[in-house]
Backbone as XML, in Angstrom:
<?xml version="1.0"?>
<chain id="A" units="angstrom">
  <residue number="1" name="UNK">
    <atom name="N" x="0.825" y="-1.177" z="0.000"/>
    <atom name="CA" x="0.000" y="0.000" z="0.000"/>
    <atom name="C" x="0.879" y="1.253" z="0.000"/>
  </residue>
  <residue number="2" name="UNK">
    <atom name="N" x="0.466" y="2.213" z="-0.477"/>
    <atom name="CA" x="1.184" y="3.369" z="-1.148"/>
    <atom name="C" x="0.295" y="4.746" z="-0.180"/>
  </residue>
  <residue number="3" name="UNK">
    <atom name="N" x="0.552" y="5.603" z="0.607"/>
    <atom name="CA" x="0.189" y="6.461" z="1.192"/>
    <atom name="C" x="1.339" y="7.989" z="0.655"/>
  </residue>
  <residue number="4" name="UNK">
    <atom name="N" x="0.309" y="8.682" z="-0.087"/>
    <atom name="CA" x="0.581" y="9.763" z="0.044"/>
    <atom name="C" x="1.616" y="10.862" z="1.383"/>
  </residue>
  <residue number="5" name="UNK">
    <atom name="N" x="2.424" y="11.253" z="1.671"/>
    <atom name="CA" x="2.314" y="12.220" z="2.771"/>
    <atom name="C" x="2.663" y="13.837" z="1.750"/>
  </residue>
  <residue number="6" name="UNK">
    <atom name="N" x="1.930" y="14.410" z="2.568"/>
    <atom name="CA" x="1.950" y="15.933" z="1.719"/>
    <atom name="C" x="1.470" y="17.018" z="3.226"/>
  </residue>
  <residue number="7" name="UNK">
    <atom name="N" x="2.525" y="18.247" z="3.573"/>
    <atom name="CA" x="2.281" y="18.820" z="4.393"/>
    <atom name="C" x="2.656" y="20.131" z="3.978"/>
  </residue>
  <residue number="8" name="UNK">
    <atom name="N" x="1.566" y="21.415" z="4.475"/>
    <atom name="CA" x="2.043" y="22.556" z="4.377"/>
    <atom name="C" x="2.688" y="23.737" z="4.679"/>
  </residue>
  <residue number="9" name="UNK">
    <atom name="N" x="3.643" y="23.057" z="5.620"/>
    <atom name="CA" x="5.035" y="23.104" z="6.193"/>
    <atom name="C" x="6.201" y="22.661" z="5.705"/>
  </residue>
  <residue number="10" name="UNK">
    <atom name="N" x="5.791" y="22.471" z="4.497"/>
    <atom name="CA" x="7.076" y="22.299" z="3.149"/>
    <atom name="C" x="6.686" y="22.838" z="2.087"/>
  </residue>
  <residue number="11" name="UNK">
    <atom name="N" x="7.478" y="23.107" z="1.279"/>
    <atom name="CA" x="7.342" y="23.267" z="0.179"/>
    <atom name="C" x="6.068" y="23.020" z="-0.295"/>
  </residue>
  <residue number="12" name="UNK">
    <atom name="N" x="5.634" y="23.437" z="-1.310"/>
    <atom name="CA" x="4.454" y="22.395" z="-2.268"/>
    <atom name="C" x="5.116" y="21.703" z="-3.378"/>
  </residue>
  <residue number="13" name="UNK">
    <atom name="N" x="4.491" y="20.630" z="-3.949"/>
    <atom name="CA" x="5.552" y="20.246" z="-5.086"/>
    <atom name="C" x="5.982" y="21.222" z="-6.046"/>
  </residue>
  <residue number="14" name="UNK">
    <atom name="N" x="6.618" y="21.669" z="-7.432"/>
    <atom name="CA" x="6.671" y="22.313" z="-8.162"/>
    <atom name="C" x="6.485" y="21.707" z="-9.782"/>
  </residue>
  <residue number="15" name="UNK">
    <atom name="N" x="5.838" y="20.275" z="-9.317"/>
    <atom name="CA" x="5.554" y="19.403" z="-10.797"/>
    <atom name="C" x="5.292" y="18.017" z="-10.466"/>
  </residue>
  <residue number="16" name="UNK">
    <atom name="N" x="4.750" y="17.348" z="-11.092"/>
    <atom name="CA" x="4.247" y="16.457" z="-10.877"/>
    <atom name="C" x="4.424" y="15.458" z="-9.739"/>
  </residue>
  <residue number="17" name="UNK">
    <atom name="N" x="4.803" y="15.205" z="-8.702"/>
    <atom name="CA" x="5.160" y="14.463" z="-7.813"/>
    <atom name="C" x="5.025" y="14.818" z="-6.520"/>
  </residue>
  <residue number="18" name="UNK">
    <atom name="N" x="5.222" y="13.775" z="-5.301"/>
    <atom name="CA" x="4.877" y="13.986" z="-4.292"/>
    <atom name="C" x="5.586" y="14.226" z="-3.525"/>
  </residue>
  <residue number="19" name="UNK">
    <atom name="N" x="5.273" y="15.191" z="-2.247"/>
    <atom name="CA" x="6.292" y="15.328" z="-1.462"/>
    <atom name="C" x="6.948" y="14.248" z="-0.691"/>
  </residue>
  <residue number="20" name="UNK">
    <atom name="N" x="6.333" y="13.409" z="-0.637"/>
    <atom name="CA" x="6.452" y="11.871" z="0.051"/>
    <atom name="C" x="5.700" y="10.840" z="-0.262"/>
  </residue>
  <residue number="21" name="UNK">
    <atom name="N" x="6.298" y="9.931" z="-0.066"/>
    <atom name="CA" x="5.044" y="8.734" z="-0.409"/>
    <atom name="C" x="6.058" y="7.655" z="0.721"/>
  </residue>
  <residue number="22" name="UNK">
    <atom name="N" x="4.471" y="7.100" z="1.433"/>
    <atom name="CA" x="5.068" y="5.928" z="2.644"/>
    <atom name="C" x="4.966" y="5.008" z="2.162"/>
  </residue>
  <residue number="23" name="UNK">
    <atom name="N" x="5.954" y="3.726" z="2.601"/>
    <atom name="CA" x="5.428" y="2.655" z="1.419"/>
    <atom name="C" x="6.371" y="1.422" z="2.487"/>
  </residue>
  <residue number="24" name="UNK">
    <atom name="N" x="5.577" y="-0.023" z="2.720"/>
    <atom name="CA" x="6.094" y="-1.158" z="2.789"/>
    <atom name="C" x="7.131" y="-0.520" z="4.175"/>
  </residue>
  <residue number="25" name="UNK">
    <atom name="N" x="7.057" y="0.367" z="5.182"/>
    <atom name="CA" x="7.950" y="0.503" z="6.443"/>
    <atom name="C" x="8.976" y="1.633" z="6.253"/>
  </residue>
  <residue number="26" name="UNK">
    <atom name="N" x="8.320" y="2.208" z="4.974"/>
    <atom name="CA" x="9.699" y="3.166" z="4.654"/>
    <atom name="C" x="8.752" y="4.593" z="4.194"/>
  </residue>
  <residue number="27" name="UNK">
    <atom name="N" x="9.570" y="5.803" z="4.469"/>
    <atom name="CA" x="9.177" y="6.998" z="3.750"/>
    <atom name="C" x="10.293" y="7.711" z="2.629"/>
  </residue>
  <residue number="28" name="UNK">
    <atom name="N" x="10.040" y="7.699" z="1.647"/>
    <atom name="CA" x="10.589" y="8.495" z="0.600"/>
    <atom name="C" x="9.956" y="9.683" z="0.187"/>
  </residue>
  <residue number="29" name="UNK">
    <atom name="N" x="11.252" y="10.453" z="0.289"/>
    <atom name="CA" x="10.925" y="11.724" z="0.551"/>
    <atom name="C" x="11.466" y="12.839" z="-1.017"/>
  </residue>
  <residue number="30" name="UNK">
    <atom name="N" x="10.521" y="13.489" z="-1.826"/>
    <atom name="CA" x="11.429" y="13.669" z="-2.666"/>
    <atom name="C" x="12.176" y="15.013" z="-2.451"/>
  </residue>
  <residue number="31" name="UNK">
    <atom name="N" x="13.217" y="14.702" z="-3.514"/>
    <atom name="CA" x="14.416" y="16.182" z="-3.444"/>
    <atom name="C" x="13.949" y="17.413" z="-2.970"/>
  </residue>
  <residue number="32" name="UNK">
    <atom name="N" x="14.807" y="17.790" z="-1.707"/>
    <atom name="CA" x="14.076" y="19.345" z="-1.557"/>
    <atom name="C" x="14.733" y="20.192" z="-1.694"/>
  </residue>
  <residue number="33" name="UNK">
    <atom name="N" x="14.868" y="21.694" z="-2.033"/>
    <atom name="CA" x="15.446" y="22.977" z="-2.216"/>
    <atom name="C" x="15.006" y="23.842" z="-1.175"/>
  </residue>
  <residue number="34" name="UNK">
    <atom name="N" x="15.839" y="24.767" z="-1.018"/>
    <atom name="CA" x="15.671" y="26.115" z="0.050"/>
    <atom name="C" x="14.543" y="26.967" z="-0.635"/>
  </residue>
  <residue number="35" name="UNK">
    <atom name="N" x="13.430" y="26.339" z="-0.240"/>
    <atom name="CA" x="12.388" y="27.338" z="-0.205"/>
    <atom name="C" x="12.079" y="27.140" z="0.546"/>
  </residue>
  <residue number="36" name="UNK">
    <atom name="N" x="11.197" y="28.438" z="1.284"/>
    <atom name="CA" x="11.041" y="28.584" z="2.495"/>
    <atom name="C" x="9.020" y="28.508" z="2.146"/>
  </residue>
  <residue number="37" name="UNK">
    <atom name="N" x="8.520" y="27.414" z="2.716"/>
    <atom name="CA" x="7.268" y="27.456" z="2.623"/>
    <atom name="C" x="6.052" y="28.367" z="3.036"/>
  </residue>
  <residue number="38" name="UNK">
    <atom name="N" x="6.673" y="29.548" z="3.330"/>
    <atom name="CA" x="5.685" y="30.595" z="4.029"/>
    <atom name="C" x="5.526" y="31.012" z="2.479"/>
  </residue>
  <residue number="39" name="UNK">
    <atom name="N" x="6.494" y="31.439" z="1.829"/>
    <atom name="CA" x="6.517" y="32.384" z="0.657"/>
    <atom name="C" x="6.491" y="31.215" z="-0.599"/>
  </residue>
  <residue number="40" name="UNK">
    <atom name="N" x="6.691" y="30.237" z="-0.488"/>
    <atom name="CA" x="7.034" y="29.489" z="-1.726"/>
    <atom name="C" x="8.132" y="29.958" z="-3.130"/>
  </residue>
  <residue number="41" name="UNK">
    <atom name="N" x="9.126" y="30.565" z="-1.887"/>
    <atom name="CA" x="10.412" y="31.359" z="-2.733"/>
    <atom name="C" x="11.762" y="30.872" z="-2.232"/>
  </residue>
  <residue number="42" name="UNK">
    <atom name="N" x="13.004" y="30.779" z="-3.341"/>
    <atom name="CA" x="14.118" y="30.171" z="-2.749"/>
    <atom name="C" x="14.718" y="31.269" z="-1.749"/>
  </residue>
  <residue number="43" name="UNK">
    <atom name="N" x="15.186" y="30.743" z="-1.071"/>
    <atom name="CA" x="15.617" y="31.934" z="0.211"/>
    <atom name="C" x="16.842" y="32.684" z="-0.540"/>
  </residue>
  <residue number="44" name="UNK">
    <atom name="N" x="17.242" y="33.451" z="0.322"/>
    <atom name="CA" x="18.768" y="34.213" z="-0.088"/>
    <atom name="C" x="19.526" y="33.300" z="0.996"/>
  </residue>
  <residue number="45" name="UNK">
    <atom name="N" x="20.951" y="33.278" z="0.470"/>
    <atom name="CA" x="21.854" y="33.038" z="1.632"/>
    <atom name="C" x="23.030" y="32.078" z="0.695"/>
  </residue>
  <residue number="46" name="UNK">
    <atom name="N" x="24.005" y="31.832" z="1.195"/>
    <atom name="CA" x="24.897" y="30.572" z="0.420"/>
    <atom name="C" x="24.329" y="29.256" z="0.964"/>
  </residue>
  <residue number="47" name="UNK">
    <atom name="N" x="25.623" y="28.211" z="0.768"/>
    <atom name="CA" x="24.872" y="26.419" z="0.255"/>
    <atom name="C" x="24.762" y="26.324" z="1.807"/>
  </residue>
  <residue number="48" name="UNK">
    <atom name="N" x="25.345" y="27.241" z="2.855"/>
    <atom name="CA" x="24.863" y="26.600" z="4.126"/>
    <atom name="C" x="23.618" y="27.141" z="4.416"/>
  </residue>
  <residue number="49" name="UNK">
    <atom name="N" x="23.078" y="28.299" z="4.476"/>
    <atom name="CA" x="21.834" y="28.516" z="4.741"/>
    <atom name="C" x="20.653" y="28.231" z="4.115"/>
  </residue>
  <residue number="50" name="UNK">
    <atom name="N" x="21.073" y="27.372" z="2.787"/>
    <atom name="CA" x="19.913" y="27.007" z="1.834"/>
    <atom name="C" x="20.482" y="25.409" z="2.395"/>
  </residue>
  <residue number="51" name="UNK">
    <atom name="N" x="21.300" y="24.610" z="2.500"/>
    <atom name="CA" x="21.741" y="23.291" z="3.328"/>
    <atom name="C" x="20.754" y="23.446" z="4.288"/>
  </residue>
  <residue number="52" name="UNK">
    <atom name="N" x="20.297" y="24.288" z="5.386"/>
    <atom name="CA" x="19.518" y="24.441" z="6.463"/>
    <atom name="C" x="18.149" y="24.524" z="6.093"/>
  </residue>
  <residue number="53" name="UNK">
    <atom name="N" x="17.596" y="25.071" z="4.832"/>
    <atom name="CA" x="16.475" y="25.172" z="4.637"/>
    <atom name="C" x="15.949" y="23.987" z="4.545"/>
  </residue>
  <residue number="54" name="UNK">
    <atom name="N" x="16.706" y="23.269" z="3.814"/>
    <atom name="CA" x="16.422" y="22.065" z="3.133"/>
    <atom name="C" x="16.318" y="20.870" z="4.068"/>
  </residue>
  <residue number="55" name="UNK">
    <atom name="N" x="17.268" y="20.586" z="4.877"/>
    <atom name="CA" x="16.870" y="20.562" z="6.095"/>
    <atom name="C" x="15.698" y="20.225" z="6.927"/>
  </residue>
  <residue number="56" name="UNK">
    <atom name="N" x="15.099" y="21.549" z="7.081"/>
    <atom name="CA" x="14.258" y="21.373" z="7.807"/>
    <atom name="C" x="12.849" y="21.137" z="6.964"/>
  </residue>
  <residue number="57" name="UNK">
    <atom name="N" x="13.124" y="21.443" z="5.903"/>
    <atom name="CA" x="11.710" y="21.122" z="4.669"/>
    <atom name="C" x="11.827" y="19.128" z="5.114"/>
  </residue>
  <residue number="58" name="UNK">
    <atom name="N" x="12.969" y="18.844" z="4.831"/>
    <atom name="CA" x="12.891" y="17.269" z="5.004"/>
    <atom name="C" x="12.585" y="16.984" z="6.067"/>
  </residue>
  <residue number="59" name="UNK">
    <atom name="N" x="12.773" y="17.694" z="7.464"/>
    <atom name="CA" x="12.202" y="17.156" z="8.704"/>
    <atom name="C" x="10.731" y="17.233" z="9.093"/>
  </residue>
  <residue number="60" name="UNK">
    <atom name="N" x="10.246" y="18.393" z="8.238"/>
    <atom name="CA" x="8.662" y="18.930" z="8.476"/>
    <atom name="C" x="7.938" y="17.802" z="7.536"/>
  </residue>
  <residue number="61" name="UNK">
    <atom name="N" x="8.875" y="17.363" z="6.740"/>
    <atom name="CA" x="7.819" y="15.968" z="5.805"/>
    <atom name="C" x="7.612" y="14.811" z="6.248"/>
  </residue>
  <residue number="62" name="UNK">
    <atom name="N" x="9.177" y="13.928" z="6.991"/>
    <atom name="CA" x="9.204" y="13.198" z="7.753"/>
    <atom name="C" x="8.098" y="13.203" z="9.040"/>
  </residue>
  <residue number="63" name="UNK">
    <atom name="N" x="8.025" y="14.210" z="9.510"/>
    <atom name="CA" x="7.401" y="14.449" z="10.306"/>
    <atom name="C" x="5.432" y="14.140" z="10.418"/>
  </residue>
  <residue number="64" name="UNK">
    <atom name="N" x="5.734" y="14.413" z="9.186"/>
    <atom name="CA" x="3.819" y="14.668" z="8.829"/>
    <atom name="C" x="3.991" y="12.970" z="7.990"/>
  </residue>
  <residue number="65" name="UNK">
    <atom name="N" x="4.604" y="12.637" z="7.913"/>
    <atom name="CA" x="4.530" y="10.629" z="7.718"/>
    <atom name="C" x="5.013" y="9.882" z="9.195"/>
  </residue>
  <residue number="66" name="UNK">
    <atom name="N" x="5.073" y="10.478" z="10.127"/>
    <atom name="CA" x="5.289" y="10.059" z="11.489"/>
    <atom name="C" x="6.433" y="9.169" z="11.314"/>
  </residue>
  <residue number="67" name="UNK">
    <atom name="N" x="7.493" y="9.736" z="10.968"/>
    <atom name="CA" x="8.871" y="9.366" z="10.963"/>
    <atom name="C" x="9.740" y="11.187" z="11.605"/>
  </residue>
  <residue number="68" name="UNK">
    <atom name="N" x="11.109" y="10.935" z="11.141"/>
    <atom name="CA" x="11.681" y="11.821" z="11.609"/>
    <atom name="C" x="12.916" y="11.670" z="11.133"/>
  </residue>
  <residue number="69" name="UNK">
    <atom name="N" x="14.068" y="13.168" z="10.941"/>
    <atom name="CA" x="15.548" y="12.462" z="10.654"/>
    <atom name="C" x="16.053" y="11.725" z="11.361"/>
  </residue>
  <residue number="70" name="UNK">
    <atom name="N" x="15.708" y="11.397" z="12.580"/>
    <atom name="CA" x="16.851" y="10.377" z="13.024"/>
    <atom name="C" x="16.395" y="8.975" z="12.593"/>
  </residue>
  <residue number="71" name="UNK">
    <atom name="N" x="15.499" y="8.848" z="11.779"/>
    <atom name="CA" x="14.861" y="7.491" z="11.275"/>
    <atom name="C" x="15.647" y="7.309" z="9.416"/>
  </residue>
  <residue number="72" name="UNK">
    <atom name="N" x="16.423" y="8.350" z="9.376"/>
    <atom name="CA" x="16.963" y="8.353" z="7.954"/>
    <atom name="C" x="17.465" y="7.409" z="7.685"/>
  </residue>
  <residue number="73" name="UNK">
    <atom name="N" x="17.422" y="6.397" z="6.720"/>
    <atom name="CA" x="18.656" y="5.827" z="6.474"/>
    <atom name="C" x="19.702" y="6.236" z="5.637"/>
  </residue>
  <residue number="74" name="UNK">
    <atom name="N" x="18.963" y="6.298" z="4.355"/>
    <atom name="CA" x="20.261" y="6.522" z="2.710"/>
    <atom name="C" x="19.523" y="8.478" z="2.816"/>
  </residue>
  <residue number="75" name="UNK">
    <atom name="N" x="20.510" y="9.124" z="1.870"/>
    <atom name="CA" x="20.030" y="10.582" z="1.769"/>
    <atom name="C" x="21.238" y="10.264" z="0.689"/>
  </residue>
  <residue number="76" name="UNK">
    <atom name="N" x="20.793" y="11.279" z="-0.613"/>
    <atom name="CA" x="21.653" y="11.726" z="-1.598"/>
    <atom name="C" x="21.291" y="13.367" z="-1.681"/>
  </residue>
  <residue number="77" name="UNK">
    <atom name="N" x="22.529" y="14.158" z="-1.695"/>
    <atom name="CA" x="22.752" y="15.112" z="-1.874"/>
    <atom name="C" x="23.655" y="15.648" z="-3.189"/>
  </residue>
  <residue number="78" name="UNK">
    <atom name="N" x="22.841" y="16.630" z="-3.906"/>
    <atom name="CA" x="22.863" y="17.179" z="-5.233"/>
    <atom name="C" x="23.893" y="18.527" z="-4.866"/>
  </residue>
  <residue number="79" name="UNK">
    <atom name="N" x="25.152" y="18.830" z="-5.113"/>
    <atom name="CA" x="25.500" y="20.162" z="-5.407"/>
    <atom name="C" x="25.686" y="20.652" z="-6.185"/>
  </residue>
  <residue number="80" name="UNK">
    <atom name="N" x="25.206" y="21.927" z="-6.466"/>
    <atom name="CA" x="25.811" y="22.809" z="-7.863"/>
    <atom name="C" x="27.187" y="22.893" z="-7.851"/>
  </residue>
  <residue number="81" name="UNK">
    <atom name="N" x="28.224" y="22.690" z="-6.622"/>
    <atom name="CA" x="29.564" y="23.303" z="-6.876"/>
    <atom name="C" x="29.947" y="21.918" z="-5.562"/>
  </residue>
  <residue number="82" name="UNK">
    <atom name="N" x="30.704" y="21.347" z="-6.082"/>
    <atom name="CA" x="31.644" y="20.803" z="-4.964"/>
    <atom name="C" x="32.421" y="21.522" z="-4.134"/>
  </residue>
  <residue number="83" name="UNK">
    <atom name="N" x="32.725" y="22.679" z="-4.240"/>
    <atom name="CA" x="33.737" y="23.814" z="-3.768"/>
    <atom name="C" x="33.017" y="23.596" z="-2.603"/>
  </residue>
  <residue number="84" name="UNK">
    <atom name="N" x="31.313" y="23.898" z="-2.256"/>
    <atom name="CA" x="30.592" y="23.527" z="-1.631"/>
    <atom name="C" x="30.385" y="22.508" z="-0.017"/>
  </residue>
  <residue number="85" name="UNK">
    <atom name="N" x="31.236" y="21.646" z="-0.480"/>
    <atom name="CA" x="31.164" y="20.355" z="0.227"/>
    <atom name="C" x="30.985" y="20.765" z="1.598"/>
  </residue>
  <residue number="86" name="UNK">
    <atom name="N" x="32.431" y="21.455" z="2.374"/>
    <atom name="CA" x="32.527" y="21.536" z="3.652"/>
    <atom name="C" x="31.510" y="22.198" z="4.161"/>
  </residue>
  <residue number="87" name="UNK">
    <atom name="N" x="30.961" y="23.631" z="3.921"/>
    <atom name="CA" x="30.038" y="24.066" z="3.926"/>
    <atom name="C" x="28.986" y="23.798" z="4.120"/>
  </residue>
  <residue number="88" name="UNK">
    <atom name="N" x="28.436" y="23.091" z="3.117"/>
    <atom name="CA" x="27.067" y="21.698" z="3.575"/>
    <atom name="C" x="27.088" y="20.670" z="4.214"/>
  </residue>
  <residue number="89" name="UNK">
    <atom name="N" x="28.823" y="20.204" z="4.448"/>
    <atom name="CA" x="28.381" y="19.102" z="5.525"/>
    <atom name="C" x="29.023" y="19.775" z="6.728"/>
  </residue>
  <residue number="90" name="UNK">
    <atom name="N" x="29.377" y="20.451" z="7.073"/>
    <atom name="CA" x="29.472" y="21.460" z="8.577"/>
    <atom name="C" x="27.487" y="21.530" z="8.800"/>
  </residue>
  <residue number="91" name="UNK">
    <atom name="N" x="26.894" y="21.866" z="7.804"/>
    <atom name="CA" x="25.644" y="21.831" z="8.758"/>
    <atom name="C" x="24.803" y="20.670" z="8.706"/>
  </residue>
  <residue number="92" name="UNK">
    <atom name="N" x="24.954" y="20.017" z="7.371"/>
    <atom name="CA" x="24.289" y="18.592" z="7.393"/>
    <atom name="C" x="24.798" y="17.977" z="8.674"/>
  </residue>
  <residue number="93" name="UNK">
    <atom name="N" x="25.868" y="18.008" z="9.054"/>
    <atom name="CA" x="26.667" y="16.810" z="10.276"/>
    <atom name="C" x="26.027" y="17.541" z="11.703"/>
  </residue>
  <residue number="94" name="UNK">
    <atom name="N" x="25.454" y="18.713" z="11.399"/>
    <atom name="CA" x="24.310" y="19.281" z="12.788"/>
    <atom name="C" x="23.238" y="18.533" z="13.148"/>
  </residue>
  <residue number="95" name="UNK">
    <atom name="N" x="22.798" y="18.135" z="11.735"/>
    <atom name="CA" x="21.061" y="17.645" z="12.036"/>
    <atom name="C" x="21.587" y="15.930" z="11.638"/>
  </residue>
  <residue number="96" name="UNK">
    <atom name="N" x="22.617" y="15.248" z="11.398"/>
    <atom name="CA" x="23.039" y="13.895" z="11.532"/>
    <atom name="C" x="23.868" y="14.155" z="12.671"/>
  </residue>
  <residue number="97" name="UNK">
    <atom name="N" x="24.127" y="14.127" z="13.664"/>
    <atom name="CA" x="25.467" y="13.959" z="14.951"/>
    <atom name="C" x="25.685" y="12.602" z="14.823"/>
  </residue>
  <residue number="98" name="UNK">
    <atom name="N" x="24.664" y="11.964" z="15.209"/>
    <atom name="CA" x="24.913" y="10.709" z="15.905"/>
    <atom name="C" x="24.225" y="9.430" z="14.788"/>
  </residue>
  <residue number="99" name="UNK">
    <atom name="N" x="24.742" y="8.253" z="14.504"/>
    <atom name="CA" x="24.265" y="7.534" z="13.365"/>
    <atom name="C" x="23.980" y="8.308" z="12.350"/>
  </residue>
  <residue number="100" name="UNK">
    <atom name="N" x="24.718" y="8.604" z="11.699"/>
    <atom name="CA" x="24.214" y="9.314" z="10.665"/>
    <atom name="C" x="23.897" y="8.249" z="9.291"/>
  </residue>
  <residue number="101" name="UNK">
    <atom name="N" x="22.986" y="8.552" z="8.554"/>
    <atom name="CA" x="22.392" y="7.560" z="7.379"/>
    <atom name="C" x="23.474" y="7.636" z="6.488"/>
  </residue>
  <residue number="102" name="UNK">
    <atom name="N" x="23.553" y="6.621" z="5.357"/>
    <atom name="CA" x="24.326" y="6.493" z="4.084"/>
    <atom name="C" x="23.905" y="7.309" z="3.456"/>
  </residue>
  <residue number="103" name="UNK">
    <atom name="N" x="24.931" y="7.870" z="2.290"/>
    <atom name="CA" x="24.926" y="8.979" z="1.774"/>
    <atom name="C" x="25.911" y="8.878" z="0.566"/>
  </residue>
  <residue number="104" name="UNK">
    <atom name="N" x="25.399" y="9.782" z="-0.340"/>
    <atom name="CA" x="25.988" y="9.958" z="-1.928"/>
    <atom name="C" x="26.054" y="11.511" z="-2.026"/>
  </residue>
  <residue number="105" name="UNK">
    <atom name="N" x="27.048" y="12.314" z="-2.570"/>
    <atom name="CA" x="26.965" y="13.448" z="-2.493"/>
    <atom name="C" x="27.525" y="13.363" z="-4.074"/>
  </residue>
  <residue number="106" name="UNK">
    <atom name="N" x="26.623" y="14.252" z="-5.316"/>
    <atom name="CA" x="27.282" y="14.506" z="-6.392"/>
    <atom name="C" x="27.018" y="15.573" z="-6.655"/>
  </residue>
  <residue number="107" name="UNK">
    <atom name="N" x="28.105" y="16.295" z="-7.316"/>
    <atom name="CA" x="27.945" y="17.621" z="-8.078"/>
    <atom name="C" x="27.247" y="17.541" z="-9.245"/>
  </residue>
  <residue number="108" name="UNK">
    <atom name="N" x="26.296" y="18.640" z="-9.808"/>
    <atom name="CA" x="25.453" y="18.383" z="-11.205"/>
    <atom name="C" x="25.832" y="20.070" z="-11.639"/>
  </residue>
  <residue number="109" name="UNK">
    <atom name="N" x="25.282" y="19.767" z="-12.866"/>
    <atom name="CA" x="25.427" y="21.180" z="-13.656"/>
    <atom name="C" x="24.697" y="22.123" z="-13.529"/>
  </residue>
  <residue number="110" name="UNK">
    <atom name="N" x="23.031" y="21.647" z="-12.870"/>
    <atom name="CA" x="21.966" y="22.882" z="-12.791"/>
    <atom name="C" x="20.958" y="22.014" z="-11.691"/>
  </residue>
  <residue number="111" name="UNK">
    <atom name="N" x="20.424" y="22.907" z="-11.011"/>
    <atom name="CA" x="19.233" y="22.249" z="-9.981"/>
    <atom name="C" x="17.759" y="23.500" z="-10.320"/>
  </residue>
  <residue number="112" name="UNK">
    <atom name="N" x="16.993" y="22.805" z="-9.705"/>
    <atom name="CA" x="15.436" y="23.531" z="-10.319"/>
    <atom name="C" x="16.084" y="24.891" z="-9.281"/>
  </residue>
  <residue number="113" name="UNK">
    <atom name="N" x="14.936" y="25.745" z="-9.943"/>
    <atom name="CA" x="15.490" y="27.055" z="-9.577"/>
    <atom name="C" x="16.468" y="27.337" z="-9.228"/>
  </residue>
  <residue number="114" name="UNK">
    <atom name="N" x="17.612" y="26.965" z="-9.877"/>
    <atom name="CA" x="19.073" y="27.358" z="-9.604"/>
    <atom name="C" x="19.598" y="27.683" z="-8.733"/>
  </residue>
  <residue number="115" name="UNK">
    <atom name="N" x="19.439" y="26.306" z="-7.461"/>
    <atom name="CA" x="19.265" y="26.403" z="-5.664"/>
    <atom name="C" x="20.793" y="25.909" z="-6.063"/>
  </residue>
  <residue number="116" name="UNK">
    <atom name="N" x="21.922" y="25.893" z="-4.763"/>
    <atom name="CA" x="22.942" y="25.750" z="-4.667"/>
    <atom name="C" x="22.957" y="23.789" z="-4.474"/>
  </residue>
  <residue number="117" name="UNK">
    <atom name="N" x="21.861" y="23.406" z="-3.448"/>
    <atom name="CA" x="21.668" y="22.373" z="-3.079"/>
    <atom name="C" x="20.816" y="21.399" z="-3.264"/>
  </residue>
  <residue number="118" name="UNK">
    <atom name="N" x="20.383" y="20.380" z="-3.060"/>
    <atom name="CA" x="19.220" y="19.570" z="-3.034"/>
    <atom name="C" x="19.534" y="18.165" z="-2.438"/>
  </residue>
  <residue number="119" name="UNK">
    <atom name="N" x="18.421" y="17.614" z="-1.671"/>
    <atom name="CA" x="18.540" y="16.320" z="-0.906"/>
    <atom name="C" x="17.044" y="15.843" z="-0.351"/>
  </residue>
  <residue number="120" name="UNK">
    <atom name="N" x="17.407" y="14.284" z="-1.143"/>
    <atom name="CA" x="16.504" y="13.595" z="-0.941"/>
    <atom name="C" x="16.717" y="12.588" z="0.247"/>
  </residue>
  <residue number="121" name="UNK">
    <atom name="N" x="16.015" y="11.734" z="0.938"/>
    <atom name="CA" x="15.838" y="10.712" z="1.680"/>
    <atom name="C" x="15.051" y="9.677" z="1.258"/>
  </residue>
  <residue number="122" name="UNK">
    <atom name="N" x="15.412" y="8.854" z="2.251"/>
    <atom name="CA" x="14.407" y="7.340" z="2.380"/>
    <atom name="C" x="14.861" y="7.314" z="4.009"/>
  </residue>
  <residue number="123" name="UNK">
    <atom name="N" x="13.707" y="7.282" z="4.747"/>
    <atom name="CA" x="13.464" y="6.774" z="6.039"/>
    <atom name="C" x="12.520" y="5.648" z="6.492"/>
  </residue>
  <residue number="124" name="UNK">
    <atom name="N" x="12.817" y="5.205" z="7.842"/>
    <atom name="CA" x="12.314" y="3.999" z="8.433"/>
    <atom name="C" x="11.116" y="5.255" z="8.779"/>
  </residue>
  <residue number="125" name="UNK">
    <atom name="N" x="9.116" y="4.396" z="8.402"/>
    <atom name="CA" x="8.514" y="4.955" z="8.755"/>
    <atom name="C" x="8.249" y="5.081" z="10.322"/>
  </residue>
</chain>
């Protein structure tokens, strides 16, 4: 069985897909960007303060599928710039301290609205 999760304390989608979908003990969560869901606009700031947005867009989704980050397992993270790296994981390694989930970090050439960052999950529901 396939359950929707969709909350308006994230983002809204920006195209066809869901903000989450629970499925078989797990939540998948799709890619999020630094928008800040009050305004449905990418914030200002560099890859750490849009790293933080993003963030917490993934915790407010987890959340509304009654999971949470510390239930993360795998997360892949999208950068526009590898230059990037330390930067995003100085604050990613804030909201992972302890067990932190498996992880893929690749640089790409362009992200939707030309956000610095993006990161998806799969969590234990």
């Amino acid at each position: 069985m396939r359950e929707v999760i969709s909350t308006k304390d994230a983002p809204q989608a920006i195209g066809p897909y869901s903000q989450a979908i629970k499925a078989n003990g797990f939540v998948f969560v799709s890619g999020q960007v630094a928008i800040d869901p009050a305004t449905q606009e990418v914030i200002a700031g560099d890859v750490a303060a849009q790293t933080d947005r993003v963030l917490r867009n993934l915790s407010e989704i987890l959340e509304a599928a009654g999971s949470g980050l510390g239930k993360v397992v795998r997360s892949t993270v999208f950068l526009k710039n590898m230059g990037d790296f330390a930067a995003m994981n100085g604050v990613y390694g804030k909201y992972f301290s302890t067990v932190p989930p498996a992880r893929s970090t690749v640089e790409v050439a362009r992200l939707p609205k030309d956000v610095l960052v993006e990161i998806d999950v799969i969590a234990l529901a």
